[in-house]
C-alpha positions as CSV (number, residue, x, y, z in Angstrom):
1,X,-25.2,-43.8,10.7
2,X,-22.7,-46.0,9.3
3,X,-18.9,-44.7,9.4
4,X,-19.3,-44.3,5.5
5,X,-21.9,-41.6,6.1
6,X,-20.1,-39.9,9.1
7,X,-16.6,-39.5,7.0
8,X,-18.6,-37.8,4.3
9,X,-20.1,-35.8,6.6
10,X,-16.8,-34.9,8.0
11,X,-14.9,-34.3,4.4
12,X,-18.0,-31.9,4.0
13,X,-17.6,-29.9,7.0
14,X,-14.0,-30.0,6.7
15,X,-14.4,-28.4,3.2
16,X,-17.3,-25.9,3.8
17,X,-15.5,-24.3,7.1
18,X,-12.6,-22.8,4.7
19,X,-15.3,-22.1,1.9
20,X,-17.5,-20.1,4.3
21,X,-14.5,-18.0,5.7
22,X,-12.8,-17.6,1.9
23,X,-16.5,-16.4,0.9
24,X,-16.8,-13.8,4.0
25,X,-13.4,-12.8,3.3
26,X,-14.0,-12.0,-0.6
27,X,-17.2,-10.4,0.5
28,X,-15.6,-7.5,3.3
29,X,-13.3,-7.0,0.2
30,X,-16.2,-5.9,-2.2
31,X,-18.0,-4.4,0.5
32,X,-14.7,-2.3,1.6
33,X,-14.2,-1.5,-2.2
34,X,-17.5,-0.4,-3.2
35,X,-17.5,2.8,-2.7
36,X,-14.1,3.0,-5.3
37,X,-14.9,1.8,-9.0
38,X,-13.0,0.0,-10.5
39,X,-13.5,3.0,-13.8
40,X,-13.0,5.8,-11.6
41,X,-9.2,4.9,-11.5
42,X,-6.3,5.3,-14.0
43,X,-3.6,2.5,-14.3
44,X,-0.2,3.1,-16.6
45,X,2.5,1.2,-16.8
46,X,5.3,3.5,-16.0
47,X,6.2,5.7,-13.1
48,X,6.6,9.0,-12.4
49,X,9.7,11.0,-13.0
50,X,9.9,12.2,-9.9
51,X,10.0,8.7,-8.4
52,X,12.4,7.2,-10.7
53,X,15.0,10.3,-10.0
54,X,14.2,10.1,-6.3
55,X,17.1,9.1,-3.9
56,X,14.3,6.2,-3.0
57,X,15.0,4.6,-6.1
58,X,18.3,6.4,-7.5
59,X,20.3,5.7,-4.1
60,X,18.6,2.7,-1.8
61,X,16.4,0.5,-3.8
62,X,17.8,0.9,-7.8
63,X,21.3,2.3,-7.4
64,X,22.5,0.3,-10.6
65,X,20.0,1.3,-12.8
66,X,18.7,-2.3,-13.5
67,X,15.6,-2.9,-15.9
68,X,12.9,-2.6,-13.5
69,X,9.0,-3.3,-13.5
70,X,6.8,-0.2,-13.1
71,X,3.0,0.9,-13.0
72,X,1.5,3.9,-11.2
73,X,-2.7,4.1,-10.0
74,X,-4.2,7.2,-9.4
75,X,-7.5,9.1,-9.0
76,X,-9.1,12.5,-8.2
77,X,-11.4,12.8,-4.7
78,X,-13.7,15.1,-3.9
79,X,-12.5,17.0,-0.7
80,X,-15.4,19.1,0.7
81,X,-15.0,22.2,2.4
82,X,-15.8,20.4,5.6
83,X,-12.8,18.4,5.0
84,X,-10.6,21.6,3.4
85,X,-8.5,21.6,6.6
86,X,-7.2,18.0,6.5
87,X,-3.3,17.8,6.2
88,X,-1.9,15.9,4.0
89,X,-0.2,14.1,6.5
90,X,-3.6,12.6,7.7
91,X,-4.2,12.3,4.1
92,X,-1.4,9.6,4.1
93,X,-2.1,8.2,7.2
94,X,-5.4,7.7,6.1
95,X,-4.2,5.6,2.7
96,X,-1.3,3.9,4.5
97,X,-4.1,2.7,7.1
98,X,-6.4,1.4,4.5
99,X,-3.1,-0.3,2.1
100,X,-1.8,-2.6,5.9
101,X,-5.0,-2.2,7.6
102,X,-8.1,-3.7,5.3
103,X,-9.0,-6.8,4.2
104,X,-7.2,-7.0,0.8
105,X,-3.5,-7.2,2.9
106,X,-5.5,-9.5,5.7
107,X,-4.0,-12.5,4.4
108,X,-0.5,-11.0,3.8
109,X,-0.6,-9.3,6.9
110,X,-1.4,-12.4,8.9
111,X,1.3,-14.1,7.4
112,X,4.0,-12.0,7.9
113,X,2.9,-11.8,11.8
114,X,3.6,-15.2,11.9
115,X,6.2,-15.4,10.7
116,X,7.7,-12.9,12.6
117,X,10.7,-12.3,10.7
118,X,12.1,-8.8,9.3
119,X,12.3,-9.7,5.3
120,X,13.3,-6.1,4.1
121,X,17.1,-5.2,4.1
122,X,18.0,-1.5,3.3
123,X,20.3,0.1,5.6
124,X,20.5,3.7,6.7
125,X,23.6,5.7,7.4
126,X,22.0,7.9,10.2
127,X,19.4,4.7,11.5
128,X,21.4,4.3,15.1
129,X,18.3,3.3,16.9
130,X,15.3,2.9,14.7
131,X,11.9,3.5,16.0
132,X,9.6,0.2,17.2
133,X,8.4,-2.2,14.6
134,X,5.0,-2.2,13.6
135,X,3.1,-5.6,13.9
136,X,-0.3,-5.1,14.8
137,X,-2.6,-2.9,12.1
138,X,-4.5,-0.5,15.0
139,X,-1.3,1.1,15.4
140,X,-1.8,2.8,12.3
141,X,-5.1,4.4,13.6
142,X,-5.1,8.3,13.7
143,X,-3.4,11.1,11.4
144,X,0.1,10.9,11.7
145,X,2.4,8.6,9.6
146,X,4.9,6.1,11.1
147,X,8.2,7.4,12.0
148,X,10.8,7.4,9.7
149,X,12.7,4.3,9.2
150,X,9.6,2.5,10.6
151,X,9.5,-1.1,9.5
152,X,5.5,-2.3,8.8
153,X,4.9,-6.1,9.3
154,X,8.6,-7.0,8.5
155,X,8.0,-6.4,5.0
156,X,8.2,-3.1,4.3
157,X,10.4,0.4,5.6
158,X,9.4,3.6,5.2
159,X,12.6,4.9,3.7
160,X,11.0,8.5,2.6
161,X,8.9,11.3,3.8
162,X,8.0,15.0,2.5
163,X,5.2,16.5,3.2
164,X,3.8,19.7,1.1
165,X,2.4,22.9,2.6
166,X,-1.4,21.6,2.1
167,X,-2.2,24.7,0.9
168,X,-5.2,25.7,-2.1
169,X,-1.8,25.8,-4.2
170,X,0.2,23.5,-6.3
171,X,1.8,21.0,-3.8
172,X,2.8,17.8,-3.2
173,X,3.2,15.0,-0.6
174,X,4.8,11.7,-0.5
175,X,5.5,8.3,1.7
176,X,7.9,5.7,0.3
177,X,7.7,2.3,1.5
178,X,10.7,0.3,0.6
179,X,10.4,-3.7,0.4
180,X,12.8,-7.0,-0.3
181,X,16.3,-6.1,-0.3
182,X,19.7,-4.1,-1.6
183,X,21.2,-7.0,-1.1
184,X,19.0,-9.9,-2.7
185,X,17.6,-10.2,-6.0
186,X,14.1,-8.5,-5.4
187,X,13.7,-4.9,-4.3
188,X,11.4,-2.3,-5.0
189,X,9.5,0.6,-3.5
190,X,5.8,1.6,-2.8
191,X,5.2,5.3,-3.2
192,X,1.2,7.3,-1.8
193,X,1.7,10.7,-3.4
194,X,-0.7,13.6,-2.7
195,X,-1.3,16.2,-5.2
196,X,-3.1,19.4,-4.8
197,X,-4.1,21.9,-7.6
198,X,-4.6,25.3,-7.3
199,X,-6.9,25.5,-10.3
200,X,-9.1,22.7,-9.3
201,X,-9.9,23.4,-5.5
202,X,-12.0,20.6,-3.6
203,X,-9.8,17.8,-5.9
204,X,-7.0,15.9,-4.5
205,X,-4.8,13.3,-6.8
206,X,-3.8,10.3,-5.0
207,X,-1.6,7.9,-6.4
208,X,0.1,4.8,-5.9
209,X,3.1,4.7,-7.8
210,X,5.7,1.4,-8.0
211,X,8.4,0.4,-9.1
212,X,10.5,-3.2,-8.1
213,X,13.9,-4.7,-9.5
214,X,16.5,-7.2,-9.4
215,X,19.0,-4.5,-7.6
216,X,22.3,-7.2,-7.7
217,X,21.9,-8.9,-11.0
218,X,21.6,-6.9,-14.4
219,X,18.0,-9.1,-15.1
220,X,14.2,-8.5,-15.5
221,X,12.4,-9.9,-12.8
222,X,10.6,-13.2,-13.8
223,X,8.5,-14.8,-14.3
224,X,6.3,-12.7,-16.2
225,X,3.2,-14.8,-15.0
226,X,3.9,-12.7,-11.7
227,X,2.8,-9.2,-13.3
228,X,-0.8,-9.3,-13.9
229,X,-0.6,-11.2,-10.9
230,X,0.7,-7.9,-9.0
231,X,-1.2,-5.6,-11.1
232,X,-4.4,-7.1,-10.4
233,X,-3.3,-7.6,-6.7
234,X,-1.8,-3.5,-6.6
235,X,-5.6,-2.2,-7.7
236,X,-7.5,-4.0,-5.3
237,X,-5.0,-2.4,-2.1
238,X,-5.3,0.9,-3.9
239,X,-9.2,0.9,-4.4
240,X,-9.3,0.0,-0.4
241,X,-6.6,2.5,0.3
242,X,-8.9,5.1,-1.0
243,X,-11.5,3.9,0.1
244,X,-10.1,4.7,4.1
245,X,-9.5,8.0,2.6
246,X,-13.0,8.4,1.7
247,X,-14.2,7.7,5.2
248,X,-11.8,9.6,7.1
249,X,-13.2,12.7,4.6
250,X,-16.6,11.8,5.6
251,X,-16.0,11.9,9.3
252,X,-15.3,15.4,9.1
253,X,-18.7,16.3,8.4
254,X,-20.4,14.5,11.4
255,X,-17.8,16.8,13.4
């Protein structure tokens, strides 16, 4: 084989290792996803009063009121009786596990490991010793939520927790997951809400609400080629957030 012939040969292999992995990697993404269509879910480009009056928003990540990009996803699942008796903590753990946890944040998450570095900035009055980082996804395994003031992957705080009374009533519960900086030119927050009503029992509502800003300069955040971008992006981490819902719901009737 002439050295012609074996450089080929290597350009090829060199270009079908990544191939191979990028195809495996798309396919645990569809395969993770499945069980969530893509027409199942609702997408509007606002959010929530009750996020945008939140101290989340109001008092760490918006104080000024800048113009701010928005969009909220949610759907109804089923919640069997043999799942009635889940809290909504485990509820949340369940979707927060399946948002850092599953292949759509793979690549992010693998990244920010690297890199090591803590890229979120939002100071809390009362945070004199904040609770252990989290790095590694399997620490988000089980039913309870990370500690307040918990930074995930060095991208992201959990700046806000409240937890409803999981009852066959009207309730809510919430997580809010702060990201960038007070400081910088890009902030925003994440928000998993849990809604229960009364007059539809076995039905949760799940959402994942966001919002994200400029918080120091009086701008909208450019460039616009970044929001489908995000939307697109936001669906695909819901779809799989859900779909760790889904499982940990199922799990309940092998019990």
């Amino acid at each position: 084989m002439n050295n012609i012939s074996q450089s080929r040969l290597l350009v090829a292999g060199a270009l079908a290792i990544p191939a191979l992995l990028l195809t495996k990697h798309f396919y645990n993404i569809y395969a993770a996803t499945a069980p969530v269509p893509w027409r199942n879910m609702t997408e509007v480009r606002s959010m929530p009063e009750s996020l945008s009056s939140s101290a989340s928003v109001t008092t760490i990540v918006n104080p000024r009121g800048h113009p701010s990009l928005d969009d909220t996803r949610f759907i109804d699942v089923s919640l069997p009786e043999t799942a009635s008796h889940l809290k909504d903590e485990t509820i949340l753990a369940a979707l927060l596990r399946g948002f850092f946890g599953g292949h759509v944040f793979a690549p992010e998450r693998v990244v920010l490991k690297l890199a090591g570095l803590e890229l979120t900035n939002y100071p809390t009055p009362d945070e004199a010793s904040p609770p252990p980082a989290i790095w590694d996804h399997k620490r988000l395994d089980g039913d309870t939520l990370p500690a307040l003031h918990t930074i995930l992957f060095g991208g992201f705080k959990v700046i806000h927790v409240e937890l409803g009374t999981s009852s066959p009533q009207h309730s809510s519960s919430t997580i809010d997951l702060a990201f960038g900086s007070s400081k910088g030119q890009f902030g925003g927050v994440h928000r998993f809400t849990i809604l229960r009503d009364g007059e539809k029992p076995g039905v949760i509502r799940v959402a994942l609400e966001h919002t994200s800003c400029n918080p120091t300069v009086n701008k909208p955040l450019k460039p616009d080629i970044m929001i489908p971008l995000h939307n697109f992006y936001a669906m695909w981490l819901f779809r799989e957030s859900v779909a760790e819902l889904m499982q940990r719901i199922a799990a309940e009737k092998t019990l």
